[in-house]
ROVEX-107769 format. One line per field, with one value per residue (C-alpha): residue in one letter; chain; x, y, z. Coordinates in nm, 4 decimals, always signed. Each point is the difference from the previous one (the first is absolute). Layout:
N
rest = [a;...] .
kette = [A;...] .
xx = [X;...] .
yy = [Y;...] .
zz = [Z;...] .
***
This chain:
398
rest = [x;x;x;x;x;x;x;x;x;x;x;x;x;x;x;x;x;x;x;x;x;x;x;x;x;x;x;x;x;x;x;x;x;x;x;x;x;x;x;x;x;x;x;x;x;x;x;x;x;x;x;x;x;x;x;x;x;x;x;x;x;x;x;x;x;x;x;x;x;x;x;x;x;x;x;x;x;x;x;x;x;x;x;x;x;x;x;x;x;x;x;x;x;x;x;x;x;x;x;x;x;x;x;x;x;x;x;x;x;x;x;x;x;x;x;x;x;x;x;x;x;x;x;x;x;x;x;x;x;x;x;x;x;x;x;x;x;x;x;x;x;x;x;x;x;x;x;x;x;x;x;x;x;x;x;x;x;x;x;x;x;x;x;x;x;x;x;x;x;x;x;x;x;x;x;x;x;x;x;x;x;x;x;x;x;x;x;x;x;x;x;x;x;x;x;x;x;x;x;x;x;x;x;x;x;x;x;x;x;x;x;x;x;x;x;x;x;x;x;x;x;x;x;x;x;x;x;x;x;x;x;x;x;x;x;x;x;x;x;x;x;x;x;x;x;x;x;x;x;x;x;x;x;x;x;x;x;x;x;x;x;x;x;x;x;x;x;x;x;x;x;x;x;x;x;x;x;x;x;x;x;x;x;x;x;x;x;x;x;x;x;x;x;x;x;x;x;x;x;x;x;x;x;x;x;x;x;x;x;x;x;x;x;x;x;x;x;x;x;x;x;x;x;x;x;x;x;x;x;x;x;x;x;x;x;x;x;x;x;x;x;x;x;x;x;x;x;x;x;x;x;x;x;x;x;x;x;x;x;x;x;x;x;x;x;x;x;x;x;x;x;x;x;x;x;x;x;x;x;x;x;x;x;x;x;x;x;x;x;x;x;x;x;x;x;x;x;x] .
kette = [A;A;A;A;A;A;A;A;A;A;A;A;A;A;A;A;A;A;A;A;A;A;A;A;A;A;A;A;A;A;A;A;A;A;A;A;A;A;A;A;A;A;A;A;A;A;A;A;A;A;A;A;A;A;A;A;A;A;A;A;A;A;A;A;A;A;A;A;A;A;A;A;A;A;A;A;A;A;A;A;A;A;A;A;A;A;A;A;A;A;A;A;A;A;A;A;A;A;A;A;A;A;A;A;A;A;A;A;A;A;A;A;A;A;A;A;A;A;A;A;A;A;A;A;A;A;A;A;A;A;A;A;A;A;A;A;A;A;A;A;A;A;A;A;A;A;A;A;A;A;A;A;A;A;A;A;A;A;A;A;A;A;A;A;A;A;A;A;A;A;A;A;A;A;A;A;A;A;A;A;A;A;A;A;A;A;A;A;A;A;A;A;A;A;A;A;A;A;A;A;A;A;A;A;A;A;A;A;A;A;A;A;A;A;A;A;A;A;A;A;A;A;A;A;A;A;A;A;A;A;A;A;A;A;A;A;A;A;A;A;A;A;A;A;A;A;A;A;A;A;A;A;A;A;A;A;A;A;A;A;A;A;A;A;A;A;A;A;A;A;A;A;A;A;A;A;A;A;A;A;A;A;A;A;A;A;A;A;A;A;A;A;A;A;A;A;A;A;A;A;A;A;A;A;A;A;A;A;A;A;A;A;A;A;A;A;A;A;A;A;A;A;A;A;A;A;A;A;A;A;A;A;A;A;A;A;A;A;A;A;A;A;A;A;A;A;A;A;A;A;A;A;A;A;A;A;A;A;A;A;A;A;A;A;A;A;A;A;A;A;A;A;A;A;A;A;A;A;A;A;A;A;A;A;A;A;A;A;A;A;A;A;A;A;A;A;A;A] .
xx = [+7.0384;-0.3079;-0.0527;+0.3171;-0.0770;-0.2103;-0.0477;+0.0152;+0.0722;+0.2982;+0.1463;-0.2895;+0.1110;-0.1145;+0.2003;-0.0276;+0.1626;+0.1389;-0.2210;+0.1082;+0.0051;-0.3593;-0.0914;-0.0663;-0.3520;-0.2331;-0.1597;+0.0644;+0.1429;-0.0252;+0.2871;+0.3080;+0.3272;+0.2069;-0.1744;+0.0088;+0.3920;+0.0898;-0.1890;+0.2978;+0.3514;+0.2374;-0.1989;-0.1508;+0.3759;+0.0789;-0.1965;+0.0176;+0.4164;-0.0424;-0.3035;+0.0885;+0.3586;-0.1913;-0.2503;+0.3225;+0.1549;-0.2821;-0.0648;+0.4090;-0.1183;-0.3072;-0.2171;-0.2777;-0.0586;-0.1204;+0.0540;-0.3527;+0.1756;+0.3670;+0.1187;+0.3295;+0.2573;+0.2929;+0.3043;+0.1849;+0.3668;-0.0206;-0.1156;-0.2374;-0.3599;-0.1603;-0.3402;-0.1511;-0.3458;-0.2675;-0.2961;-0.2475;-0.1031;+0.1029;+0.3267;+0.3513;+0.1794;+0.2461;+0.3202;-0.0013;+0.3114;+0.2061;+0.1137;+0.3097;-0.1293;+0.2873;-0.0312;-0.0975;-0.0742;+0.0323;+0.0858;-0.2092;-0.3120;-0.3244;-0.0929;-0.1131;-0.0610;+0.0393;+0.3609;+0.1544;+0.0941;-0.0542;-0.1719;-0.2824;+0.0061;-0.3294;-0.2822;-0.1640;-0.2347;+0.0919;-0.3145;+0.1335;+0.0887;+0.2191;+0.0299;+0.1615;+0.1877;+0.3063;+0.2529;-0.1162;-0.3033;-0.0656;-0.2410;-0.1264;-0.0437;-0.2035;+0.2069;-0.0497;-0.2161;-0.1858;+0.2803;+0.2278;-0.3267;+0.0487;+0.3204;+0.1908;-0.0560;-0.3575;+0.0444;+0.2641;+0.0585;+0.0593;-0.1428;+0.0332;+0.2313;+0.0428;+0.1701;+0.1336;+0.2238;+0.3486;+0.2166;-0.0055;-0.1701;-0.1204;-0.1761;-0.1645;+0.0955;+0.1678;+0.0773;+0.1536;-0.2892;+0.0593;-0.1224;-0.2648;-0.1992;+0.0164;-0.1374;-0.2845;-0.1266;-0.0027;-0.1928;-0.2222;-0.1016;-0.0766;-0.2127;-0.1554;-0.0846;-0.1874;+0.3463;-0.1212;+0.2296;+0.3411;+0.2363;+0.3348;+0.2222;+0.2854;+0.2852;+0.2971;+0.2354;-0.0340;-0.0179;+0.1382;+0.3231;+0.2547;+0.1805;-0.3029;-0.1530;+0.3421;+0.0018;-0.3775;+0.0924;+0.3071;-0.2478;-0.2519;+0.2048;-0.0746;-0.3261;-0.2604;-0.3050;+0.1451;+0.1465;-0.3918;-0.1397;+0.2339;-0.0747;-0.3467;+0.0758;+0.1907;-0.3239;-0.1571;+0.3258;+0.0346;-0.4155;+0.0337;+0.3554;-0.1949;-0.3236;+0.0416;-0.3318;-0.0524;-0.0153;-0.2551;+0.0849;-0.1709;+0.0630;-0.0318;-0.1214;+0.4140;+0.0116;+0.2086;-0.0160;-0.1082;+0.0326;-0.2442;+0.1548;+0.3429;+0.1767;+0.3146;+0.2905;+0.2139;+0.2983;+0.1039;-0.0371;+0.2893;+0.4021;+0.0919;+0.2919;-0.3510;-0.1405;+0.2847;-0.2123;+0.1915;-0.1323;-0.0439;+0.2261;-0.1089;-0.0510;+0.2214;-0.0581;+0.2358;+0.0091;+0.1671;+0.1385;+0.2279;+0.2473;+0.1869;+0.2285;+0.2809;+0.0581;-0.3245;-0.0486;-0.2554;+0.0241;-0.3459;-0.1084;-0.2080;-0.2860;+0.0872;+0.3709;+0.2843;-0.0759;-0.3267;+0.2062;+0.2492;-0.2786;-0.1778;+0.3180;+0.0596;-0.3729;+0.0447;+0.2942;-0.1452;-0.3126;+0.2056;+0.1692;-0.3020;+0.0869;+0.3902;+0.0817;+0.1001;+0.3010;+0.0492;-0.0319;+0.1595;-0.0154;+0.1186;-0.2632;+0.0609;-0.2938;+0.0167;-0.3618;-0.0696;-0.2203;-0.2122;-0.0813;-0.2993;+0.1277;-0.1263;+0.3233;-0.0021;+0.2833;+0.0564;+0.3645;+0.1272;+0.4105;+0.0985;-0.1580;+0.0623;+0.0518;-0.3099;-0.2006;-0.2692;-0.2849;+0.1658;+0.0807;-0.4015;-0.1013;+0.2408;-0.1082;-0.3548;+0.0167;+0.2397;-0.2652;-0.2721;+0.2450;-0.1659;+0.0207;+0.3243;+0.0631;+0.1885;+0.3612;-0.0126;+0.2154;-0.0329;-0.2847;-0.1809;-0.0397;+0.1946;+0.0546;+0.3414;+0.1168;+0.0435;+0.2141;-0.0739;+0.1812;-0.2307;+0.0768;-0.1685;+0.0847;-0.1931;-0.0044;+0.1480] .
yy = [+8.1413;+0.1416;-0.2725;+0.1311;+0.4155;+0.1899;+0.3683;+0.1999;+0.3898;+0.0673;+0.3407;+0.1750;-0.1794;-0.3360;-0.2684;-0.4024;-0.1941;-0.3786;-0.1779;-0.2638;-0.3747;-0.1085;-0.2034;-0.4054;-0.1005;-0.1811;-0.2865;-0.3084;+0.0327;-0.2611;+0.1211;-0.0505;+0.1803;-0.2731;-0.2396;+0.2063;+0.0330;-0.3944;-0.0480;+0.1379;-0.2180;+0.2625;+0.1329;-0.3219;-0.1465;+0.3068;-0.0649;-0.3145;+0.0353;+0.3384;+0.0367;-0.2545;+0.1968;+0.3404;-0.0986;-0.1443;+0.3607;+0.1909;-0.2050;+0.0496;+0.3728;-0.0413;+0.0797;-0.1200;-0.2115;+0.1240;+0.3174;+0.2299;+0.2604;+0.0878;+0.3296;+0.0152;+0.2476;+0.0482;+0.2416;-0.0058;+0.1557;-0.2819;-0.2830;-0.1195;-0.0902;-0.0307;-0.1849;+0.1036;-0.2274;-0.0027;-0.1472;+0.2690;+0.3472;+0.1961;-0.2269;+0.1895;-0.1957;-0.1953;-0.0883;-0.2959;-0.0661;+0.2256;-0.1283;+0.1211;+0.1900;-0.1893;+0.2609;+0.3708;+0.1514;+0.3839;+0.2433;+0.1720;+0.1701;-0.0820;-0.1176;+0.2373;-0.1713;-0.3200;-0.1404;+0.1874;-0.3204;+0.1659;-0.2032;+0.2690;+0.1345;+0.0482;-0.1282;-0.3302;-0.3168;-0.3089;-0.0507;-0.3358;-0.3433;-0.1808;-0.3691;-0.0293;+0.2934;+0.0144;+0.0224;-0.2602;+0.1566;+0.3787;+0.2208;+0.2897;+0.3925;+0.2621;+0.1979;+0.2716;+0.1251;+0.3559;+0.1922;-0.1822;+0.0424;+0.3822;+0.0542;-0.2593;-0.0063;+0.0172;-0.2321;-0.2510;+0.0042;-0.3334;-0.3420;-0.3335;+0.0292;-0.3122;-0.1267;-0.3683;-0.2446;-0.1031;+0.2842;+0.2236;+0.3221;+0.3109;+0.1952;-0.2755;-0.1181;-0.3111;-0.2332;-0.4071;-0.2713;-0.1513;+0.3768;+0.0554;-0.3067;+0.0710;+0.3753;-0.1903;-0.1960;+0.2315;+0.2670;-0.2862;-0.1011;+0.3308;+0.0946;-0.3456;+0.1509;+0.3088;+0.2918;+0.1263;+0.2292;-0.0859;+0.3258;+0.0000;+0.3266;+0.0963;+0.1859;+0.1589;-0.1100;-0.1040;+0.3448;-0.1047;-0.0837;+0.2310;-0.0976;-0.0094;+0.3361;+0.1458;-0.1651;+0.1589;+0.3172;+0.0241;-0.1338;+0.2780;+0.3084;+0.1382;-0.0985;+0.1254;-0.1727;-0.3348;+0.1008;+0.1159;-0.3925;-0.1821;+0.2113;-0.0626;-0.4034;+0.0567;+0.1286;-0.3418;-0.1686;+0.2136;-0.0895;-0.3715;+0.0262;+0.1355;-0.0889;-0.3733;+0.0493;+0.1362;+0.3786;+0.1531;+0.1373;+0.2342;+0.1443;+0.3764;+0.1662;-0.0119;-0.3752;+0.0810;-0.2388;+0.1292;-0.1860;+0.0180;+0.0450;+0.0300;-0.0080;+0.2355;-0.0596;-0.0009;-0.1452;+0.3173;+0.2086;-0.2154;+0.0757;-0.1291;-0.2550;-0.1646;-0.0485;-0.2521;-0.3085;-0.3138;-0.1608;-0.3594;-0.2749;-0.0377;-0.3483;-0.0050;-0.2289;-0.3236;-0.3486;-0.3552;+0.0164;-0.2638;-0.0560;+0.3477;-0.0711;+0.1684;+0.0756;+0.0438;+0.0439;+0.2672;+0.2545;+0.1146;+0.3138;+0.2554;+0.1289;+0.2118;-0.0421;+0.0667;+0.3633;-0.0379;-0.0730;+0.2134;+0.2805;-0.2272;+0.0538;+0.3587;+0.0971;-0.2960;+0.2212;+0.2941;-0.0865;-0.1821;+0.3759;+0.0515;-0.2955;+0.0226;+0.0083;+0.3771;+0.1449;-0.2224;+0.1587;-0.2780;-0.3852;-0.3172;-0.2614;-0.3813;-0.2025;-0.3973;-0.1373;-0.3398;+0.0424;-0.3493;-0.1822;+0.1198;+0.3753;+0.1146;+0.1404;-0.1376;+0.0195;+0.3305;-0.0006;+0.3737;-0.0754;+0.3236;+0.3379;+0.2592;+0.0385;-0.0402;-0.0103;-0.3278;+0.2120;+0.1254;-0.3452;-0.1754;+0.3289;-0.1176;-0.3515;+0.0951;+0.2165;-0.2537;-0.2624;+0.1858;+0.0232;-0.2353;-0.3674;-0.0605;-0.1972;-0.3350;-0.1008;-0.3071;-0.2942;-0.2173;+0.1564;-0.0642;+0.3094;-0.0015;+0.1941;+0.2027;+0.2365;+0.3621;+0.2598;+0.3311;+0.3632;+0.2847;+0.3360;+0.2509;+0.3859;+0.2653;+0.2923;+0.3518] .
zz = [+10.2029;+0.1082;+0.2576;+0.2044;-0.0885;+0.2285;+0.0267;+0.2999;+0.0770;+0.1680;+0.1058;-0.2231;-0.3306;-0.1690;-0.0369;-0.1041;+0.2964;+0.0209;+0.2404;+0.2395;-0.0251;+0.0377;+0.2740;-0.0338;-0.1904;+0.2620;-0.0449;-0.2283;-0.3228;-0.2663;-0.1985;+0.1652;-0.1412;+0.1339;-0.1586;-0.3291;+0.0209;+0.0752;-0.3446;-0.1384;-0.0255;+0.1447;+0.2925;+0.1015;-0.0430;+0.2297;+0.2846;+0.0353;+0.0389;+0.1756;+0.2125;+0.2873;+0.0095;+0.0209;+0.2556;+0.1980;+0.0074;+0.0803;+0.2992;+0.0794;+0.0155;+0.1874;-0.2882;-0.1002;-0.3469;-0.2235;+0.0269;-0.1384;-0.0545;-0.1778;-0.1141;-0.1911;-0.0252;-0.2395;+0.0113;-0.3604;+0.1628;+0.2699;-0.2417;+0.2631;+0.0032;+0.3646;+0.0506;+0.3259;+0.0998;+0.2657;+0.0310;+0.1637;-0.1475;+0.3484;+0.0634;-0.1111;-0.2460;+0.0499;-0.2077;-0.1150;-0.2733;-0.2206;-0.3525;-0.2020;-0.3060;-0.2588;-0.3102;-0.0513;-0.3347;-0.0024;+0.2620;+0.3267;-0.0961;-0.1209;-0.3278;-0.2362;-0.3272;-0.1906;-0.0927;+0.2614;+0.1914;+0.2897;+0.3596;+0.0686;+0.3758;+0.1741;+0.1577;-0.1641;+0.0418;-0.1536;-0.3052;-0.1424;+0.0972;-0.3168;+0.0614;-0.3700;-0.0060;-0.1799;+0.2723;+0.2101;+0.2161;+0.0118;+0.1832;-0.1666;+0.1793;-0.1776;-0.1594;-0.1504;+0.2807;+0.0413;+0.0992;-0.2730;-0.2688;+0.0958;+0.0094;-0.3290;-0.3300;-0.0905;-0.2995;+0.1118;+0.4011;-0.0017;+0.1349;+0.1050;+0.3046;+0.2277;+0.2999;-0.1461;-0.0362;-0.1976;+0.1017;-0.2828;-0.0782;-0.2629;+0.2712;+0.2103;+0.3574;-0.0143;+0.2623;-0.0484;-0.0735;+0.3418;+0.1872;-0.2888;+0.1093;+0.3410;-0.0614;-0.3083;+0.3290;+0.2385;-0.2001;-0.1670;+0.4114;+0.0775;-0.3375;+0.0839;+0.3272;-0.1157;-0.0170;-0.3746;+0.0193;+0.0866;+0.0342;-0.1545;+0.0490;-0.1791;+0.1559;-0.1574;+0.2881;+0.3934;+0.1525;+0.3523;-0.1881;-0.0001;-0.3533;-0.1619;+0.1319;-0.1121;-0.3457;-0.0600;+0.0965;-0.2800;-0.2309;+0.0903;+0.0866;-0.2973;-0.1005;+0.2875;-0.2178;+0.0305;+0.4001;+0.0515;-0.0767;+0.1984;+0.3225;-0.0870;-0.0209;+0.3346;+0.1423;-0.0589;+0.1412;+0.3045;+0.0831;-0.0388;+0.1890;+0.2579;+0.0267;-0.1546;-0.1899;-0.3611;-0.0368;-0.1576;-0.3725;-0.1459;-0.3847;-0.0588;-0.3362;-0.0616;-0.0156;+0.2828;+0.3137;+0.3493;+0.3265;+0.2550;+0.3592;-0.0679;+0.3257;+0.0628;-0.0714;+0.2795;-0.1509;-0.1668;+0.3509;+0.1311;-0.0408;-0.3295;+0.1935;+0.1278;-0.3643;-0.0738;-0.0576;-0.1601;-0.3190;+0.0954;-0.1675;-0.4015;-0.0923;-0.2897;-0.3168;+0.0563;-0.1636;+0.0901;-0.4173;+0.0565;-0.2374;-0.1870;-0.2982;-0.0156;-0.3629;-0.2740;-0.3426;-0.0035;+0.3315;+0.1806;-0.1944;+0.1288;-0.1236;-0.3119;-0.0169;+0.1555;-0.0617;+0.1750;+0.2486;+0.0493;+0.0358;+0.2505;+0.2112;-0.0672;+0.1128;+0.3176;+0.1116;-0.0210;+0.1702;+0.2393;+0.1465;+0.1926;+0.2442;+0.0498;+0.3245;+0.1326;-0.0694;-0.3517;-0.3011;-0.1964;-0.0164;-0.1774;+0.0796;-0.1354;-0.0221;-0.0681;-0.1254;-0.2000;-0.2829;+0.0083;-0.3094;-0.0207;-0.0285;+0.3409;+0.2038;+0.3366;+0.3137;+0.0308;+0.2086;+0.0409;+0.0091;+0.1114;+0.0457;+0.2327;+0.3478;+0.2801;-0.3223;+0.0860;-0.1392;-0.3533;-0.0180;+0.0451;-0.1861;-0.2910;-0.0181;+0.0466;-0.3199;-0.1849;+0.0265;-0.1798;-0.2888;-0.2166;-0.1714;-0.2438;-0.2203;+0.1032;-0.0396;-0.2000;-0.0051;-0.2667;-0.1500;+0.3435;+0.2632;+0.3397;+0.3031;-0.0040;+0.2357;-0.0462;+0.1972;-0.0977;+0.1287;+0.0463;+0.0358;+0.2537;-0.0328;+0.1844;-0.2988;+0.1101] .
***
């Protein structure tokens, strides 16, 4: 930690602030990280199936290989992770792929202490490579940082957070083994290349997105503390929009996070009919299963029960209010999903739903997929993938 924190004075108070990626070591080195990683099975497996095909893309984007720098960026709403690269300290960043984050654990906002399941939000540097990690390959960030050592539980805020693979999640950031390896190689280049410190920032949601800037504002209208750190986040996001390079962050005797050079926001100067921006098309979870049975001996069961269940629906519908299209106050949404053999429900099909209503409906599937792994239907004692169409209801309260 105290290789990243340095102390400046800023605005007449004193404050630890996250430095930038240092720039490339000169000279010959003997150790090579590259060489350190291929003495492993799964990364040297990795890049010899995956670095060609890299290499191949960057030059389809007029980049250059490999990249010394890479700075990543993660919004939790969105489920996507972004990993911008460039290869000189005065050169913007450019983007060069954006994954599908395939499981969140816990809600927006940061982390606060351990067990929560919550993804922390904030501003990171990836302190671990883990070429035998449990879920395939993970990368580690530095969490709990200052501001999170300041501001969580002083005797259990938490720890080992990791971008990796397999798809499943308590609080990490997972992405499928496929991506994982991709991002391992990447980020091993780069250390190899002298970037120490490889940023990795957190976001609650994409704030260019209209949905998602409207979902965080029910979330937050009525809890300013939680309202005040995402505008501070959206300080970093509006910088780097801008400007392409990493802002500086600075941490004030609060553990609260300060921006450096925060440039205006003219968005919210303009009539609010120009503010409309579309979310992009999700990337929703979908299989080739194959072969459904029509008739089982055990049916999927969700976790907890049927009664588990049945509350997961209630508190979907409610939540769901906040997106019906206007002039709707009620709605009977059908929903047809296949719950795979191994548990994980896939195919999200909305069947009917209301009227001009595209965005309830990716808003509904987006939410449905994060519902967890079941338990199989089972056939002979053996689990299978069965169809299930489900009715949900959708009342605004009065």
């Amino acid at each position: 930690m105290k290789s990243l924190l340095g102390s400046i004075i800023f605005a007449g108070m004193f404050m630890p602030a996250l430095a930038q990626p240092q720039a490339p070591r000169g000279g010959s080195n003997s150790f090579s990280f590259i060489d350190y990683q291929k003495s492993f099975p799964r990364p040297s497996e990795a890049m010899q199936r995956k670095a060609d095909t890299l290499q191949k893309q960057f030059e389809a984007k007029k980049l250059k290989w490999p990249a010394k720098y890479i700075y990543i960026r993660s919004f939790k709403y969105d489920s996507q992770l972004e990993v911008w690269v460039k290869n000189e300290l005065k050169e913007q960043f450019q983007l060069f792929k954006t994954y599908r984050v395939c499981a969140l654990a816990g809600t927006l906002g940061p982390k606060r202490m351990e067990g929560d399941y919550q993804v922390p939000e904030g501003f990171y540097y990836i302190n671990e490579f883990n070429p035998k990690s449990n879920y395939y390959l993970s990368l580690g960030i530095n969490y709990p940082n200052v501001s999170d050592k300041m501001l969580s539980d002083s005797l259990r805020p938490g720890s080992e957070i990791y971008i990796h693979g397999s798809c499943v999640t308590v609080g990490c950031i997972p992405i499928r083994d496929e991506q994982i390896d991709e991002l391992y190689i990447l980020a091993a280049y780069a250390k190899d290349q002298g970037q120490d410190f490889i940023p990795v920032h957190i976001f609650p949601i994409r704030y260019n997105v209209d949905r998602s800037v409207k979902y965080l504002e029910n979330l937050t209208k009525d809890d300013p503390g939680l309202k005040k750190f995402a505008a501070r986040l959206e300080d970093a996001y509006d910088y780097f929009d801008k400007y392409k390079q990493l802002p500086v962050v600075m941490i004030d005797d609060k553990g609260e996070y300060l921006v450096n050079e925060v440039p205006p926001k003219k968005m919210k100067e303009l009539p609010e009919e120009k503010l409309v921006i579309k979310r992009p098309p999700m990337e929703h979870r979908t299989r080739n299963v194959g072969m459904l049975v029509a008739s089982v001996h055990q049916w999927p069961q969700y976790p907890g029960g049927a009664s588990a269940f049945a509350k997961y629906l209630e508190q979907l519908g409610n939540d769901m209010t906040a997106w019906l299209p206007k002039g709707i106050n009620k709605a009977y949404v059908q929903v047809e999903f296949i719950v795979d053999k191994d548990g994980v429900p896939v195919n999200f099909k909305v069947l009917k739903s209301v009227k001009d209503g595209e965005d309830f409906n990716d808003e509904l599937i987006v939410r449905m997929e994060k519902m967890g792994t079941w338990q199989p239907a089972l056939l002979n004692d053996k689990p299978v993938a069965k169809k299930i169409v489900q009715t949900i209801t959708v009342e605004a309260k009065k």
